[in-house]
N, C-alpha and C positions, 0 to 999 in steps of 0.2 A: 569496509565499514558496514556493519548494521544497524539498521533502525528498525522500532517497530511503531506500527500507526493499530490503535486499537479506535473500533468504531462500532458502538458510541462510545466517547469517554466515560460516560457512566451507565449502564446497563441503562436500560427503561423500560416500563411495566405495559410496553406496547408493544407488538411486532414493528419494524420495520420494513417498510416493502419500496423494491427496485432502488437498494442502497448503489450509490457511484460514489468511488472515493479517488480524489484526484490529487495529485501532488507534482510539484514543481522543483528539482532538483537544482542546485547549485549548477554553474558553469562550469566548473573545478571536477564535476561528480559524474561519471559514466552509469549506467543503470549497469548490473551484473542479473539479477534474480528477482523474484517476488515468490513468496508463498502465502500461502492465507489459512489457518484454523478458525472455527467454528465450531464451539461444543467441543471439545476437544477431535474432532473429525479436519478432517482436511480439503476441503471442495475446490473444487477444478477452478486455475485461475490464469486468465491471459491478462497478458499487458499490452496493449495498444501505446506508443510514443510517439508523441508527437513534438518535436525539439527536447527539451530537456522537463516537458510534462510525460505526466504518466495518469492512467487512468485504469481502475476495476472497477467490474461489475458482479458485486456481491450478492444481487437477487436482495433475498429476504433474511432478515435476521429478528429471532423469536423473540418475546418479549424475555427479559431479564437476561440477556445474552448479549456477547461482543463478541465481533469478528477480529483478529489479529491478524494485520499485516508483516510480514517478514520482508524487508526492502533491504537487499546488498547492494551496494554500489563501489566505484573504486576512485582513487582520483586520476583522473586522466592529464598526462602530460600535454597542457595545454598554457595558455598565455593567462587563463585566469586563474591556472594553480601555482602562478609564478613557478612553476617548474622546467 
C-alpha cells in the first residue's frame, strides 16, 4: 500500500523552515519505504521509527511549494490484522 502525505496541504506564499513531518501507522501496517520530492527533485530522506511512528526531516520548503511524501507500507501478519 501506498500513501502520500503532501506538506503543506496547500502551497503557501511563505518559505517554510525546519519542516518535521511525523505519522503514525496503524498496528496492522509495517513501514516498507519513504521517498520525498520537492519541486519536482528528490532530496535525500531518512526515516527514524520509533514503534509504529515515523518521522522526516524536510529542511525548508519555498514559498508556493509542497513537499510529497511517498509512504509504502505492507500489512503485517499480526493479531491486529486479524490475519
Amino acid at each position: 500500500m501506498t500513501y502520500q502525505i503532501t506538506v503543506p496541504g496547500t502551497p503557501m506564499n511563505t518559505e517554510l523552515g525546519n519542516v518535521v513531518v511525523s505519522d503514525t501507522l496503524h498496528a496492522a501496517l509495517g513501514y516498507v519505504s519513504a521517498t520525498a520530492t520537492l519541486n519536482v527533485s528528490a532530496p535525500p530522506l531518512t526515516t527514524p521509527q520509533s514503534g509504529q511512528t515515523l518521522t522526516w526531516a524536510l529542511g525548508t520548503i519555498p514559498a508556493g511549494q509542497q513537499a510529497v511524501i511517498a509512504l509504502t507500507t505492507r500489512v503485517d501478519n499480526n493479531t491486529s490484522a486479524n490475519a
